[in-house]
ZATOR-279718 format. One record per residue (C-alpha): residue number from 1; residue in three letters; x, y, z. Coordinates in pm, whole numbers. Example, Ala and Ser with C-alpha at 12.3 -4.5 7.8 and 13.67 -1.06 7.14 Angstrom:
BEGIN
+------+--------+--------+--------+--------+
| keke | vodren |      x |      y |      z |
+------+--------+--------+--------+--------+
|    1 |    ALA |   1230 |   -450 |    780 |
|    2 |    SER |   1367 |   -106 |    714 |
+------+--------+--------+--------+--------+
# end
This chain:
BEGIN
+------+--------+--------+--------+--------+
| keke | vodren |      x |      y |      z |
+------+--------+--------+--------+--------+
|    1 |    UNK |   2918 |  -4544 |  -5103 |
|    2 |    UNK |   3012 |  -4626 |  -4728 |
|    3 |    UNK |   2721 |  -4563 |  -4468 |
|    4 |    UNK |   2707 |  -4203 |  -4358 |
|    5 |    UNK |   2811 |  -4183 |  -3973 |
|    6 |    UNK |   2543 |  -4024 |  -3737 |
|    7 |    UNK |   2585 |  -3743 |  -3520 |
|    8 |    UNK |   2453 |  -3731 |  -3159 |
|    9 |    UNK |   2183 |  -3484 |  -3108 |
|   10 |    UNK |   2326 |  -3140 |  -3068 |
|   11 |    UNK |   2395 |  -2997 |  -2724 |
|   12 |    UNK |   2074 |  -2766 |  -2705 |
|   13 |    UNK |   1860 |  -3040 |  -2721 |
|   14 |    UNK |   2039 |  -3259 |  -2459 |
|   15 |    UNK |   2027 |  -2947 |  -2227 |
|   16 |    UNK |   1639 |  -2875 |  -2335 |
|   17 |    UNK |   1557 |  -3232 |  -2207 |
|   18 |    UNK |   1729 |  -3180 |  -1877 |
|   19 |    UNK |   1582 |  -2796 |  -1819 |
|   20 |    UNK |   1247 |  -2944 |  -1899 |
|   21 |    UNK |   1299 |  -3298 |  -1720 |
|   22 |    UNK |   1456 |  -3149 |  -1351 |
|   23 |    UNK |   1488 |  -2787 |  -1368 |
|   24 |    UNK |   1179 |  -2694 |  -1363 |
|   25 |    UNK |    912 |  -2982 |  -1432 |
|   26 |    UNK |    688 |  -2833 |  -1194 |
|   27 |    UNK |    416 |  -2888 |  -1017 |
|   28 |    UNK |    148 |  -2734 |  -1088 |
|   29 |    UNK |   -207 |  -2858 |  -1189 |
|   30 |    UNK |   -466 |  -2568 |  -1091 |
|   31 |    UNK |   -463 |  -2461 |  -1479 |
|   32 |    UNK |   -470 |  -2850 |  -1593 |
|   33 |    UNK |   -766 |  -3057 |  -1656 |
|   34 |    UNK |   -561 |  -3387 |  -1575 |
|   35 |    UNK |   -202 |  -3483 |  -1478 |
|   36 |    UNK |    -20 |  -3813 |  -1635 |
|   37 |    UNK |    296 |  -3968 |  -1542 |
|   38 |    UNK |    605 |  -3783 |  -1710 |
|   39 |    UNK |    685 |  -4161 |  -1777 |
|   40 |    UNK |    430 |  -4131 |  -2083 |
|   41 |    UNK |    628 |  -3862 |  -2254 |
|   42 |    UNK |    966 |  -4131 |  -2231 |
|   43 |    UNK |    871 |  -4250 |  -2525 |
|   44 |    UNK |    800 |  -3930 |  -2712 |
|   45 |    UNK |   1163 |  -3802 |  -2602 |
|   46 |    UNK |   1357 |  -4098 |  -2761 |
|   47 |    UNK |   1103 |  -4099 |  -3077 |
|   48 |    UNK |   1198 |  -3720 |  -3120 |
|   49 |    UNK |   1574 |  -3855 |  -3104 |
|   50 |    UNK |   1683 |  -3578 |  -2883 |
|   51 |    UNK |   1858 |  -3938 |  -2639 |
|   52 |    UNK |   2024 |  -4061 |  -2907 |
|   53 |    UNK |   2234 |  -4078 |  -3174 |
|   54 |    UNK |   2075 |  -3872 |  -3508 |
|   55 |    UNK |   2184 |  -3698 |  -3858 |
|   56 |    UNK |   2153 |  -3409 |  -3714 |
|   57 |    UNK |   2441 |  -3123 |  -3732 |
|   58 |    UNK |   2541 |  -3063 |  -3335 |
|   59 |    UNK |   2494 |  -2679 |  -3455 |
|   60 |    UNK |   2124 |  -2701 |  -3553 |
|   61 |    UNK |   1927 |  -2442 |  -3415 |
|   62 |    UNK |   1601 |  -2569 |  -3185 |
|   63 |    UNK |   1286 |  -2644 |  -3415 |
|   64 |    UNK |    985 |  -2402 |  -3383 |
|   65 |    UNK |    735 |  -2485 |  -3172 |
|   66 |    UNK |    369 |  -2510 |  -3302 |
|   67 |    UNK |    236 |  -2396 |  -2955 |
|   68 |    UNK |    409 |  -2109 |  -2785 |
|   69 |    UNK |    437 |  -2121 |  -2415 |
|   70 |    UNK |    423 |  -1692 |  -2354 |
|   71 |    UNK |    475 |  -1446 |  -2081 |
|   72 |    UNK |    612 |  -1474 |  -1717 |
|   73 |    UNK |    598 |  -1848 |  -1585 |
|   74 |    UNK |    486 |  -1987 |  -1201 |
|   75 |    UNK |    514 |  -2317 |  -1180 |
|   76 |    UNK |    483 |  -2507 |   -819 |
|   77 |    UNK |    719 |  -2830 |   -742 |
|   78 |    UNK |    565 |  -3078 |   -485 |
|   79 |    UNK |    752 |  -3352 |   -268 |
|   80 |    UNK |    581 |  -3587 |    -90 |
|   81 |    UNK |    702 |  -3901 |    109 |
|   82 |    UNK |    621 |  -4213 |    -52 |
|   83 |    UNK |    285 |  -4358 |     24 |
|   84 |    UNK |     71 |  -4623 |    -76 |
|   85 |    UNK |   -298 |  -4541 |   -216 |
|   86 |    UNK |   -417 |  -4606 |    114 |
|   87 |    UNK |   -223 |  -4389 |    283 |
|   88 |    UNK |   -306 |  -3964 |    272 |
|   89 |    UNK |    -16 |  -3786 |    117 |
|   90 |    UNK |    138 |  -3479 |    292 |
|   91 |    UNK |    353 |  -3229 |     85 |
|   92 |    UNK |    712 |  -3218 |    272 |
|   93 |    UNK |    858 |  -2940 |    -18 |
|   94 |    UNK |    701 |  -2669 |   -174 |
|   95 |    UNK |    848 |  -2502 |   -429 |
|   96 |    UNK |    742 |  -2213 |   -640 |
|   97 |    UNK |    971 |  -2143 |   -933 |
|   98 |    UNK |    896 |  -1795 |  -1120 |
|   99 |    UNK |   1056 |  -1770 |  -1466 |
|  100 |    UNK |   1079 |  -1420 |  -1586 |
|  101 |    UNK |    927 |  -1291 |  -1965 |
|  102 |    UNK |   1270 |  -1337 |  -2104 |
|  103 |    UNK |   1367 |  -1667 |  -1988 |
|  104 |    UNK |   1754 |  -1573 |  -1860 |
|  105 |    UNK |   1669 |  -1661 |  -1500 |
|  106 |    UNK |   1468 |  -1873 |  -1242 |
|  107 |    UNK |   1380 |  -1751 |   -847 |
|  108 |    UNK |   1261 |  -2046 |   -624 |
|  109 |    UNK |   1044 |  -1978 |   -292 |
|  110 |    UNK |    928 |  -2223 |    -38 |
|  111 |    UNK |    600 |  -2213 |    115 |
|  112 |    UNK |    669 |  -2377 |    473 |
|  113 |    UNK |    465 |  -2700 |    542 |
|  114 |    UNK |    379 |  -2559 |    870 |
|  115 |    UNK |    223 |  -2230 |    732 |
|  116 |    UNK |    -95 |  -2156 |    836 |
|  117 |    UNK |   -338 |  -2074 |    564 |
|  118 |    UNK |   -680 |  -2067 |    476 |
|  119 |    UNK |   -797 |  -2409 |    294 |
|  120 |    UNK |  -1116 |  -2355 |     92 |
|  121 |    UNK |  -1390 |  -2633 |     79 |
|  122 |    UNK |  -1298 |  -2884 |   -245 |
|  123 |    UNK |  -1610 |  -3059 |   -358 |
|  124 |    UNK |  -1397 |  -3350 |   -529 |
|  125 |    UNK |  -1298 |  -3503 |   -166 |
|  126 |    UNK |  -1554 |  -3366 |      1 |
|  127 |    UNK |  -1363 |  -3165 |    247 |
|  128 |    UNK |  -1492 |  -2815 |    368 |
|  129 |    UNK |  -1301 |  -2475 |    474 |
|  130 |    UNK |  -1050 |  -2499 |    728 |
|  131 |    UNK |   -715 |  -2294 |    863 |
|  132 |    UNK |   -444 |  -2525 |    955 |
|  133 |    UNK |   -120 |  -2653 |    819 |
|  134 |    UNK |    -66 |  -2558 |    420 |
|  135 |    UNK |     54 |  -2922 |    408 |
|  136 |    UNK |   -268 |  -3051 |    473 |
|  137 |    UNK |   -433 |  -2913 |    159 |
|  138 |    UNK |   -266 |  -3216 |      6 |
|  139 |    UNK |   -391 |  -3456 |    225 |
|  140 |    UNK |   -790 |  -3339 |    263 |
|  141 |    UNK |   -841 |  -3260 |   -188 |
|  142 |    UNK |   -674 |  -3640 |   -203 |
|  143 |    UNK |   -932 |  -3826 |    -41 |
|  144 |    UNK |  -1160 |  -4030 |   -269 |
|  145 |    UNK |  -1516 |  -4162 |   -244 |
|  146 |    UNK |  -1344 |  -4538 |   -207 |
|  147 |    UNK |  -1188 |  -4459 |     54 |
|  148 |    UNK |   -857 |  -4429 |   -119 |
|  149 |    UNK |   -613 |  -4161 |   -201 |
|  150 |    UNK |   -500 |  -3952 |   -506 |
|  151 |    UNK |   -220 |  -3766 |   -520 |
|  152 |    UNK |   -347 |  -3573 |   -835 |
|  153 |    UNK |   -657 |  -3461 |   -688 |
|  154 |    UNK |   -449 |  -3376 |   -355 |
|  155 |    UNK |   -271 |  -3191 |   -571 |
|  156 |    UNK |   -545 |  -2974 |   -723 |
|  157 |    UNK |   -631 |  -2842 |   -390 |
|  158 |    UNK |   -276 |  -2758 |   -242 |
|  159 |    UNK |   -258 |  -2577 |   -618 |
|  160 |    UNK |   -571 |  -2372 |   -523 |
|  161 |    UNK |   -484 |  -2306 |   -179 |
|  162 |    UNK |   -123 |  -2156 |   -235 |
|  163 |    UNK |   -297 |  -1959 |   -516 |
|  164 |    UNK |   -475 |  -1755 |   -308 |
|  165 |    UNK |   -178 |  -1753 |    -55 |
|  166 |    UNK |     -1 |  -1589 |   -298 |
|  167 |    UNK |   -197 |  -1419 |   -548 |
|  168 |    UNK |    -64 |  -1601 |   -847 |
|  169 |    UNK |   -366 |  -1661 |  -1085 |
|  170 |    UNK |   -291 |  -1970 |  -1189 |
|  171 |    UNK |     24 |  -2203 |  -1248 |
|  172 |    UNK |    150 |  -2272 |  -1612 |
|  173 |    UNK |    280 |  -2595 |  -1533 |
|  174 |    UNK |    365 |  -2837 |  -1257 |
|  175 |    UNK |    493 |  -3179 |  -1117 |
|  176 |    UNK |    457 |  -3413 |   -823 |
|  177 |    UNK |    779 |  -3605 |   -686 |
|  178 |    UNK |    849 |  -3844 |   -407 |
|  179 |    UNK |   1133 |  -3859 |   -248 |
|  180 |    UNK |   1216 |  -4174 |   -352 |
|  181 |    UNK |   1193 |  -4018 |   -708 |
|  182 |    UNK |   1474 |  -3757 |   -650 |
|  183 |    UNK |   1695 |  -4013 |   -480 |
|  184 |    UNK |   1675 |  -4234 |   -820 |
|  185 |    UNK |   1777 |  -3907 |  -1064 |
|  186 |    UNK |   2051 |  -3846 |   -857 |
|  187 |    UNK |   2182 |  -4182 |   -841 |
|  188 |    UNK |   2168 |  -4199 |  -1222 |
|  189 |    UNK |   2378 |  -3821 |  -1223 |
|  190 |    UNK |   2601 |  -4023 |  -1018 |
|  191 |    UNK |   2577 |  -3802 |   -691 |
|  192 |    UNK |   2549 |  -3419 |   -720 |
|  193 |    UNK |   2787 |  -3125 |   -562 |
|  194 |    UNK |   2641 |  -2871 |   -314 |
|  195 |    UNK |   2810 |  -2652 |    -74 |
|  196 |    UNK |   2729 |  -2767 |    322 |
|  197 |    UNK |   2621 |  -2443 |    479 |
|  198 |    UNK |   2591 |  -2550 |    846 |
|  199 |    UNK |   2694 |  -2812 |   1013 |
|  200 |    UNK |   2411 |  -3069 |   1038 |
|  201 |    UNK |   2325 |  -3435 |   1244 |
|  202 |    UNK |   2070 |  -3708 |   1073 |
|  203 |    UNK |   1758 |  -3722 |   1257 |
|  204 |    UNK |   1727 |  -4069 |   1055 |
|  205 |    UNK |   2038 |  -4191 |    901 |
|  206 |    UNK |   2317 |  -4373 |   1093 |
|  207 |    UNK |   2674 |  -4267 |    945 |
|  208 |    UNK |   2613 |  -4603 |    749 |
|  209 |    UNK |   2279 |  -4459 |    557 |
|  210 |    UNK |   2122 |  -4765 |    735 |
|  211 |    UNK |   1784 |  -4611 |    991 |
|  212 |    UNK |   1907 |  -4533 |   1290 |
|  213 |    UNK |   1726 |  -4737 |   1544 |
|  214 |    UNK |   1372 |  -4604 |   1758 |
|  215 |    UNK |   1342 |  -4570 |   2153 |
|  216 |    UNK |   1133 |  -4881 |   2297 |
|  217 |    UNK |    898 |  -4606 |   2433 |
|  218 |    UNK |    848 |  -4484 |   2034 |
|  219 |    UNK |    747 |  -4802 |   1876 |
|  220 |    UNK |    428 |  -4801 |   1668 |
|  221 |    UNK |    337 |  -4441 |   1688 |
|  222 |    UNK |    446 |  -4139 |   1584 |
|  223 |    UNK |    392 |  -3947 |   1926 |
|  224 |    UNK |    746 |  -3895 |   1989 |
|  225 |    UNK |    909 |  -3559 |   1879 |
|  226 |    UNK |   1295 |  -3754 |   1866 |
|  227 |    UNK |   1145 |  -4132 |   1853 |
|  228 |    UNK |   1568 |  -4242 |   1771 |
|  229 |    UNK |   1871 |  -4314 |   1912 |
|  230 |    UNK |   2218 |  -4448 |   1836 |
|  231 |    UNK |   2480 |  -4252 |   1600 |
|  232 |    UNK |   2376 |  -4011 |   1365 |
|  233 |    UNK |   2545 |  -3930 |   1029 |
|  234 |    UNK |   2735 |  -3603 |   1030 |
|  235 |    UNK |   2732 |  -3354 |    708 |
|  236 |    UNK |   3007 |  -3098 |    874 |
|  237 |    UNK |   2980 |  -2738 |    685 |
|  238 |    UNK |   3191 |  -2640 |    363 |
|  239 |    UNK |   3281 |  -2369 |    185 |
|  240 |    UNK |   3339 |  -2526 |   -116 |
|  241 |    UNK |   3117 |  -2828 |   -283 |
|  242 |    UNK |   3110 |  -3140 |   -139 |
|  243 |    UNK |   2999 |  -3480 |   -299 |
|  244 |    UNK |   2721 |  -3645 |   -203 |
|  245 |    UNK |   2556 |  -3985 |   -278 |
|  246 |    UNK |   2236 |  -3971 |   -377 |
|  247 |    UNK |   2141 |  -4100 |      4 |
|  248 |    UNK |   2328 |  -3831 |    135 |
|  249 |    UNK |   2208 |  -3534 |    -30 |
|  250 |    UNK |   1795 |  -3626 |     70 |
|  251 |    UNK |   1914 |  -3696 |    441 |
|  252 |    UNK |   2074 |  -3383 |    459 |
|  253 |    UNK |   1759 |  -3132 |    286 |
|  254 |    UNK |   1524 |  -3313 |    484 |
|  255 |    UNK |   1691 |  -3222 |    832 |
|  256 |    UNK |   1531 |  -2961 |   1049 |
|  257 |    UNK |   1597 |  -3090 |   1343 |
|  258 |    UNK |   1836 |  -2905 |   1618 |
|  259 |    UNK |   2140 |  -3139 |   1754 |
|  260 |    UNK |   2291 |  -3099 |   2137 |
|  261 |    UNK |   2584 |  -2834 |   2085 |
|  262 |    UNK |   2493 |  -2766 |   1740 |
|  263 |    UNK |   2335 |  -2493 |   1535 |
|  264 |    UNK |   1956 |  -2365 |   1558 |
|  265 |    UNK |   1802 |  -2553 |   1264 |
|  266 |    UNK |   1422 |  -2494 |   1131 |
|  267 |    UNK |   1174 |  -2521 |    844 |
|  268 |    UNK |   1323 |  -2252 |    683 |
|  269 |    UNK |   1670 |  -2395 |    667 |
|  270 |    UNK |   1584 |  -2673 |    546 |
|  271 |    UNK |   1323 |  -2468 |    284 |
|  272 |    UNK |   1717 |  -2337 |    173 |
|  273 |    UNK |   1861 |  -2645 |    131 |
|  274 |    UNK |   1579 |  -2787 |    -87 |
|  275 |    UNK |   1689 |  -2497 |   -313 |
|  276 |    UNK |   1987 |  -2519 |   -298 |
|  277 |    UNK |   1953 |  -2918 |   -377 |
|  278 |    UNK |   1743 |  -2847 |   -679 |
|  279 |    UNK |   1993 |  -2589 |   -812 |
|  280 |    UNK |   2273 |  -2846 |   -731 |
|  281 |    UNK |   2044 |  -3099 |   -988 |
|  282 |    UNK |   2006 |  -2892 |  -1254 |
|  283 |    UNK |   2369 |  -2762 |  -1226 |
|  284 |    UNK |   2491 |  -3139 |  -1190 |
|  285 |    UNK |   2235 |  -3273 |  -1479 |
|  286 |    UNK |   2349 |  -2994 |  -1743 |
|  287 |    UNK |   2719 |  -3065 |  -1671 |
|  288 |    UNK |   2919 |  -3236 |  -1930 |
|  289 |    UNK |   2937 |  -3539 |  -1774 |
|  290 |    UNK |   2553 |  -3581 |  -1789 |
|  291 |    UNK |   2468 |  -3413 |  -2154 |
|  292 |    UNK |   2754 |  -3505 |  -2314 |
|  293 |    UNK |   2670 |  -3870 |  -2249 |
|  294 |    UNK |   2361 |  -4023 |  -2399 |
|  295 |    UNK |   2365 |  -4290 |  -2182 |
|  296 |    UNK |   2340 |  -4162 |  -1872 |
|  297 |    UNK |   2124 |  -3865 |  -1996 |
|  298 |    UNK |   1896 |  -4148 |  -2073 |
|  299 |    UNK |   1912 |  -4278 |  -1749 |
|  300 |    UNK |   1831 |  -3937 |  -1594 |
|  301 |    UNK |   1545 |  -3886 |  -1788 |
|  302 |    UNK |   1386 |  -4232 |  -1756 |
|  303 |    UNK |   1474 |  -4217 |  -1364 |
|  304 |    UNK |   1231 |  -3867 |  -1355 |
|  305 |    UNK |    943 |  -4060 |  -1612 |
|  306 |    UNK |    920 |  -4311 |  -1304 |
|  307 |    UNK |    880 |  -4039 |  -1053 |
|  308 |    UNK |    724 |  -3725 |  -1142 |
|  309 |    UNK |    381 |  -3683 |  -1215 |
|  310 |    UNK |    388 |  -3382 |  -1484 |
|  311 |    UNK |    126 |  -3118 |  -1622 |
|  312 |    UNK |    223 |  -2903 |  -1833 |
|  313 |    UNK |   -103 |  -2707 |  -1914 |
|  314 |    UNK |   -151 |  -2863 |  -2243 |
|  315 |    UNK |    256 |  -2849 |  -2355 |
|  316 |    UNK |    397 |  -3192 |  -2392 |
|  317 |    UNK |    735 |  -3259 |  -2211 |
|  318 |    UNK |    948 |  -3159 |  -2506 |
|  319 |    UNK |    778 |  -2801 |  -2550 |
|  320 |    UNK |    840 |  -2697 |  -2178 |
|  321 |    UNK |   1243 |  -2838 |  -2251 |
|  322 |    UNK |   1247 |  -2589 |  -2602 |
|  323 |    UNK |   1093 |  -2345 |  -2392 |
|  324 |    UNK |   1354 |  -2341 |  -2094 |
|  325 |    UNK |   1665 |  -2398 |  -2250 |
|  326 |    UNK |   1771 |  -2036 |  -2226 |
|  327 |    UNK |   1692 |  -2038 |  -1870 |
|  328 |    UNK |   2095 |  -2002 |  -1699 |
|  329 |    UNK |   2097 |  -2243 |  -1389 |
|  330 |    UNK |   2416 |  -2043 |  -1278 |
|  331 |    UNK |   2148 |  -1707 |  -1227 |
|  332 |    UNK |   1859 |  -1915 |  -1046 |
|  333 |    UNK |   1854 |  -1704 |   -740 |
|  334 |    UNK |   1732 |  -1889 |   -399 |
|  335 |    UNK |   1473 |  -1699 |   -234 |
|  336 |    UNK |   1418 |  -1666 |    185 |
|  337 |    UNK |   1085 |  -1574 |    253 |
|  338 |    UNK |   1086 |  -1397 |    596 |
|  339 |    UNK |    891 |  -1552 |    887 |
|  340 |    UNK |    880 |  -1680 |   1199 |
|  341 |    UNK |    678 |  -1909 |   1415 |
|  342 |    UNK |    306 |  -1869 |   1583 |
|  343 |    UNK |    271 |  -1995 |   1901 |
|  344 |    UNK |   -106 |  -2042 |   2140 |
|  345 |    UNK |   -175 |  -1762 |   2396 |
|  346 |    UNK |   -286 |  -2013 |   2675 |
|  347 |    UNK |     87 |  -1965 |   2889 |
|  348 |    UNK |    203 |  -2310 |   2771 |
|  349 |    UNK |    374 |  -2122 |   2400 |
|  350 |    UNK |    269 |  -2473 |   2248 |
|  351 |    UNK |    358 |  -2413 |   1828 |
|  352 |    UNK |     60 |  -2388 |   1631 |
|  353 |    UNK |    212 |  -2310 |   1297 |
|  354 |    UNK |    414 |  -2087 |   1100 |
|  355 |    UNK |    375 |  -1736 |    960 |
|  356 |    UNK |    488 |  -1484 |    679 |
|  357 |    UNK |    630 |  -1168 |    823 |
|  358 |    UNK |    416 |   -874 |    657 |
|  359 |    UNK |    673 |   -782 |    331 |
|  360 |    UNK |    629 |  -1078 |    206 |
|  361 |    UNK |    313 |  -1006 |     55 |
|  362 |    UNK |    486 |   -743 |   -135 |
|  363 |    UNK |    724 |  -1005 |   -308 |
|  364 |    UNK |    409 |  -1223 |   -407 |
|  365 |    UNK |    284 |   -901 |   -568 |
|  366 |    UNK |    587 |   -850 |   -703 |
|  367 |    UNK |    550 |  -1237 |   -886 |
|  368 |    UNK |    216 |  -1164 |  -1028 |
|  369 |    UNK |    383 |   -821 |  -1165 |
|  370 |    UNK |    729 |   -973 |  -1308 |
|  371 |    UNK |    968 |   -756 |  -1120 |
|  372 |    UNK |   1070 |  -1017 |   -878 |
|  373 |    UNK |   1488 |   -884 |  -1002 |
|  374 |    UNK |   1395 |   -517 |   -917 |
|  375 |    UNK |   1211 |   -609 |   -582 |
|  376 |    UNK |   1487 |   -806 |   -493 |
|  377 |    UNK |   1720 |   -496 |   -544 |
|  378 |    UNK |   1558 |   -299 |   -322 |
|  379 |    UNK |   1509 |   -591 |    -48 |
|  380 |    UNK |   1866 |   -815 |    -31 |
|  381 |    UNK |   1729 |   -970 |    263 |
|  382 |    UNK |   1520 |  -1170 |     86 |
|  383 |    UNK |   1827 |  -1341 |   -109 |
|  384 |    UNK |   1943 |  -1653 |     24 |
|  385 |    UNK |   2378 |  -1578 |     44 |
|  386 |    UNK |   2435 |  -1902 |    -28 |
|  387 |    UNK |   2710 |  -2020 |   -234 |
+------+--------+--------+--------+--------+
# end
């Protein structure tokens, strides 16, 4: 009798990997005793053969999980710039995904970095009360006793802190990434498609991708507001997708800057392109070109287990990919939380922050309720029109 052929795994568990991997591998911590690097689960993926090839028939129905994962789900997304344990880490991104009871959907909201909130005192750094920057919650809960830094424990704090921003209780699940991180999944997706909705200059990036070079006068600091000069790469608006390299696409979501002649650009704009990015990479990942080939699926996956730092509130990896593989990355809706900037009283406007306008506490109440769709209805403006 000749050697049976094996199948690949079927197509639900490809796509559970992915939902669970970039969709939404959150970050979120408050509700977790400890995080560990999603890189400790790699191994659990390919053991559970959902990377490669298996006698499985491609219309098997997912396996039951032992532990459900019930209800309405928050779960918060960090991004941080790469930084060495000596270094304090500052959370660029934000991102607060809220998955409704019956899993058809996904709304992402930004907290800006600039948003002034209350920080409470965190005995595990040491660091007391304060109002300032949300962005610095990170930074103060990551300081250790050594003098070093922990992203993790940062974490717990900025967890905390846009908890009681928001009202949401707790988060279900959650996930630190650098920058670097996202730059290495998309170069294993092999670029990823998003629609340019303004045009926008590099702050950074020559048209090359190589730095664009500082001012003599902004050498060795970080005192200068526009510390470069030279040419700037271009990303000129489209209506319809446009490929980027993986280089490409985190130049452009990290722009906020305003170019001579060009349009008014701010946090929040680039809060919508983050969302837009992350839709793009879960739209990109699930596509047929990524699932249907176990290789570079592979590659995807293994790229995230060397970037993300995952907690999944006592779910392994491969329950929160079951669990959101219903979720329909075509009906994630982008969310624009309405604000504006705050500015000191002293004559001299200097910018102190930013600031929710006052409706926006009725979409966080909304959240902890589950009728973000219906609140939504009844307040377009809060929908990002983007395409």
């Amino acid at each position: 009798m000749g050697k049976s052929k094996k199948r690949r795994a079927p197509l639900w568990a490809r796509i559970s990997v992915i939902v669970g991997v970039l969709l939404l591998v959150p970050g979120g911590g408050a509700v977790v005793a400890g995080q560990t690097l999603l890189s400790d689960y790699t191994d659990q993926v390919t053991d559970d053969s959902l990377l490669k090839d298996i006698d499985t028939p491609a219309n098997a129905v997912p396996p039951k999980r032992e532990v459900d994962i019930d209800g309405p789900l928050n779960l918060l997304l960090v991004g941080i710039d790469p930084r060495d344990d000596k270094t304090a880490p500052l959370s660029d991104s934000i991102v607060i995904a809220h998955i409704p009871r019956d899993r058809h959907s996904a709304y992402l909201f930004s907290m800006p970095r600039d948003l002034i909130v209350d920080i409470p005192a965190f005995k595990d750094s040491g660091t007391g009360a304060d109002t300032t920057k949300i962005n610095a919650a990170m930074s103060y809960g990551s300081r250790l006793k050594n003098g070093g830094y922990s992203p993790s424990q940062g974490f717990q704090l900025l967890a905390k802190t846009v908890s009681n921003r928001t009202g949401i209780k707790a988060f279900d699940a959650g996930s630190i990434i650098n920058f670097g991180g996202f730059k290495k999944i998309v170069e294993a997706m092999g670029g990823v498609d998003m629609v340019i909705d303004m045009d926008v200059k590099s702050e950074h990036l020559k048209p090359d991708g190589s730095p664009r070079d500082r001012l003599p006068a902004c050498q060795g600091h970080h005192r200068c507001v526009h510390p470069y000069t030279g040419p700037q790469k271009f990303y000129k608006k489209s209506d319809k997708p446009v490929h980027l390299k993986a280089w490409e696409a985190l130049d452009y979501v990290r722009q906020r800057y305003q170019f001579k002649g060009g349009p008014k650009m701010g946090d929040y704009d680039r809060q919508r392109h983050q969302q837009q990015f992350i839709r793009a990479m879960a739209k990109q990942a699930m596509s047929k070109s990524v699932v249907s080939d176990p290789a570079k699926l592979l590659k995807v996956v293994k790229a995230g287990g060397e970037s993300l730092t995952f907690s999944g509130g006592g779910h392994t990896i491969v329950d929160w990919a079951v669990e959101l593989q219903s979720v329909n990355v075509d009906d994630m809706v982008t969310v624009n939380l309405p604000g504006g900037g705050v500015y000191s009283q002293d004559g001299r406007h200097d910018y102190l922050g930013e600031r929710f306008d006052e409706d926006v506490d009725d979409f966080f109440k909304a959240v902890t309720e589950d009728r973000v769709a219906a609140f939504l209805l009844d307040h377009p403006k809060f929908v990002n029109q983007d395409k």
